[in-house]
N, C-alpha and C positions, 0 to 999 in steps of 0.2 A: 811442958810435957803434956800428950794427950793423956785424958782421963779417961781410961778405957770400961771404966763403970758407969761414969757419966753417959758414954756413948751407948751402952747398952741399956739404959734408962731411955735413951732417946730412939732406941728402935723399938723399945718396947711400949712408949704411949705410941709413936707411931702406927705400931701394928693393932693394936688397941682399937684407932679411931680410921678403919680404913676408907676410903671414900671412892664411889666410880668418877669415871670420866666427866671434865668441865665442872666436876662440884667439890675439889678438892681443898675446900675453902678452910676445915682445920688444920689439914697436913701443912697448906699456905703458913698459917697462921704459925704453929709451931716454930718449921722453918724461921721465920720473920723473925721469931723474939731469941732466938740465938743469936741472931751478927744484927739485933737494933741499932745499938751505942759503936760500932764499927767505922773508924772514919777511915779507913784507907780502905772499905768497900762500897762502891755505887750500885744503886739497888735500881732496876729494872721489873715495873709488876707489870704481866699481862691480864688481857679479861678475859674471860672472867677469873683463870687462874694461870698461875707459872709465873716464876724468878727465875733474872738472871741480875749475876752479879758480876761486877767487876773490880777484878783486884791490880792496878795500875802502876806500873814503874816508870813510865815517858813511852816515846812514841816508839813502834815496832810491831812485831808479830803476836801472837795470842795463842795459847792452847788454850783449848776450851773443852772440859767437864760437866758432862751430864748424868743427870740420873730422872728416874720417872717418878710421876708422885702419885697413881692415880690406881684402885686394886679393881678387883675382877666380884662381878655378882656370881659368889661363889660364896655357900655356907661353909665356915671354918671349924674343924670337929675335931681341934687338939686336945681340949681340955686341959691345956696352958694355963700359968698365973696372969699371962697376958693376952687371951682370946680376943680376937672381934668383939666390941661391942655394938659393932652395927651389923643386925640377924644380916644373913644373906651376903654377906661382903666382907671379903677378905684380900690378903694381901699373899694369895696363894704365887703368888706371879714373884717374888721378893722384890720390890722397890721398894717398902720399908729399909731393908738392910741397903739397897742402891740409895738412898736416901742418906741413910747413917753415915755411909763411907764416904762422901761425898761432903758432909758437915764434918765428919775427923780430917779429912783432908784440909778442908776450906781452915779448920781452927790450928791445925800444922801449920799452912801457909802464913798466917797473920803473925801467932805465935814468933813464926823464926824470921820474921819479916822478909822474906825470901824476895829478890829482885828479878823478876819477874813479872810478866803480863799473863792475865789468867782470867778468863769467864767461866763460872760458876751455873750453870742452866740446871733448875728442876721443870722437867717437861710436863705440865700433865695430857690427861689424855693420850699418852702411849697406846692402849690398847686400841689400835683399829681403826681410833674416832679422830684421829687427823690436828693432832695436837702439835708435832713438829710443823706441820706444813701451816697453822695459823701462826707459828711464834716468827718465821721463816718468811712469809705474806706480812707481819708487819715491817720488815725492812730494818729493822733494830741490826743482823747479823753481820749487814753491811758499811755500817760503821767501825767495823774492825777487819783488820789483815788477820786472817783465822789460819794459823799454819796445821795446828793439827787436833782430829777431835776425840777423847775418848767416853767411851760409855759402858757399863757394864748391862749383861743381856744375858737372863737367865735362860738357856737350853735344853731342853727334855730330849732324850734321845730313848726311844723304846724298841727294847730286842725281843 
């Protein structure tokens, strides 16, 4: 059963320790020490940041899970028990919670050993700076039959 405290523990140092583009090196790291000791996951590091992970049943098709790991230079003025601790940056954009939902998934999946084929992608560098298109240029995506992709993408719509 998901630990639904658990996981708001983990969106909360997330949001805590936000990081911009290509220097995503603690969100990595967090990420990391959840699915260490995971044997029915293969772990894929990019440089200087980004995981992908794969979850394998035999040979076939793959849906593949993304989320972004990377926040925006943007002072955060919640006054939250879990604020930014880095002045200037935050996680005003939600990929922390894309983040979260995406590790409650990933520990679903294991959990109920589901039979399926599944890659697990945290992109960084979402914003702007061209972080799918280095993960995409290293050719990793192409060793799998990718039937289909999902991502969640937060929307502002102003009236």
């Amino acid at each position: 059963m998901i630990d639904f405290k658990y996981l708001c523990d983990i969106r909360k140092a997330l949001h805590k320790t936000p990081e911009v583009a290509n220097n995503e090196f603690l969100t990595q790291s967090i990420i990391e020490k959840e699915f260490t000791d995971i044997s029915s996951l293969k772990l894929v590091k990019f440089k200087p940041t980004g995981l992908l992970y794969e979850y394998s049943h035999g040979s076939g098709e793959y849906i593949l899970f993304r989320a972004d790991m990377d926040a925006l230079p943007i002072k955060e003025n919640t006054n939250c028990d879990y604020q930014s601790e880095n002045i200037g940056i935050s996680h005003a954009c939600g990929h922390d919670v894309h983040m979260t939902i995406l590790i409650g998934l990933m520990h679903f999946v294991i959990q109920n050993q589901l039979k399926v084929n599944l890659l697990f992608l945290f992109q960084p560098a979402e914003e702007g700076i061209g972080g799918a298109e280095r993960i995409i240029k290293t050719g990793i995506l192409e060793n799998f039959i990718i039937k289909a992709v999902f991502a969640l993408q937060k929307t502002t719509v102003m009236i």
